[in-house]
C-alpha positions as semicolon CSV with decimal commas, in nm:
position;residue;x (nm);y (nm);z (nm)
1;X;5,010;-0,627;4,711
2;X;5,338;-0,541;4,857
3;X;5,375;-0,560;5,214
4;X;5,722;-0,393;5,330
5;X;5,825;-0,050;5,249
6;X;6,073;-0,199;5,010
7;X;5,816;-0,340;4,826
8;X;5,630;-0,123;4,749
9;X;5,846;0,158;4,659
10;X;6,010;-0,095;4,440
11;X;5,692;-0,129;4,281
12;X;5,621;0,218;4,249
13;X;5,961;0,249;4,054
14;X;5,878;-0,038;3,852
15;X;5,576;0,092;3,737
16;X;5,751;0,436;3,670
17;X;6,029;0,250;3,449
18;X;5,777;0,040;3,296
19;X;5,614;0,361;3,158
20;X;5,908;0,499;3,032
21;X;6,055;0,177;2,846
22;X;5,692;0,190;2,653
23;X;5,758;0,524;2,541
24;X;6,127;0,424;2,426
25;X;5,955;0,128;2,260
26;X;5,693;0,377;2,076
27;X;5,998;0,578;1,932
28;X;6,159;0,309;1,783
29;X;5,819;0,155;1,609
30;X;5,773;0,518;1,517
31;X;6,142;0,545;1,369
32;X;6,152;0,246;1,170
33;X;5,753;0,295;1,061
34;X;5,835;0,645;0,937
35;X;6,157;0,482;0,671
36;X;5,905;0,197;0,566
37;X;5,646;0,494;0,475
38;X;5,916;0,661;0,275
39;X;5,994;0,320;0,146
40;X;5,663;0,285;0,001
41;X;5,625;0,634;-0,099
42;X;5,949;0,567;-0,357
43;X;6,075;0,869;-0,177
44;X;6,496;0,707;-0,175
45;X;6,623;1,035;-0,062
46;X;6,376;1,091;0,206
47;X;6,428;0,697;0,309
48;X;6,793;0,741;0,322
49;X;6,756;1,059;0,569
50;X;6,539;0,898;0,750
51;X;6,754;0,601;0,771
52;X;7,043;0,821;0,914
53;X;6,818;0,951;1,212
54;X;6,637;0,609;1,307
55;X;6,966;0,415;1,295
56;X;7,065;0,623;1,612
57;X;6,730;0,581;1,753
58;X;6,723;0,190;1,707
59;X;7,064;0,162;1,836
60;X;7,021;0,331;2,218
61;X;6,726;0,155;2,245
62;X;6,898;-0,192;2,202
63;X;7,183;-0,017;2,409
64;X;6,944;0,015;2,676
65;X;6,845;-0,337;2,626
66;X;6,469;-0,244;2,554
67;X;6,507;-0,441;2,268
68;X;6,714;-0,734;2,201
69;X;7,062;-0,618;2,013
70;X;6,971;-0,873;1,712
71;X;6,615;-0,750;1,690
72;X;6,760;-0,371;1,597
73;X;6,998;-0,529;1,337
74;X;6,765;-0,705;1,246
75;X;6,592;-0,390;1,136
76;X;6,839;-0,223;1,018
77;X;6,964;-0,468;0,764
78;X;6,650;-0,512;0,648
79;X;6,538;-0,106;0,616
80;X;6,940;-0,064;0,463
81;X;6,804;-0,358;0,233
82;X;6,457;-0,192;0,148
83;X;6,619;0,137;0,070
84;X;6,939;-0,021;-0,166
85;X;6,642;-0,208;-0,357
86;X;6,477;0,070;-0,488
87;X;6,761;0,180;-0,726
């Protein structure tokens, strides 16, 4: 347990951060689970629009480095590639 006063309000902001970067985390799965669904569904315009909207999503969470930068293009490519295979 933390000792100093620094301490432990740095843990008490780590924990508070923590928290947060799982709920950024949570909207991303949630973004790129919600394009695979319309993936599967055959829905291409639904896919695409979803597509638009998650691509932002993905990319301030890598901005905020939550994720790694190659992990969201990563997904990206491969949703863009899901999507383009349907045709």
């Amino acid at each position: 347990m933390a000792n100093t006063a620094q301490a432990r309000k740095r843990a008490r902001q780590n924990d508070d951060q923590r928290l947060h970067n799982m709920a950024l985390r949570s909207e991303y799965r949630t973004a790129v689970k919600k394009v695979r669904k319309a993936v599967d569904a055959g829905d291409k315009t639904a896919a695409q629009a979803l597509l638009q909207t998650s691509m932002s999503v993905i990319d301030s969470i890598a901005d905020k480095r939550i994720v790694h930068k190659n992990k969201a293009a990563r997904h990206k490519s491969r949703l863009s590639a899901a999507i383009k295979a349907m045709a």
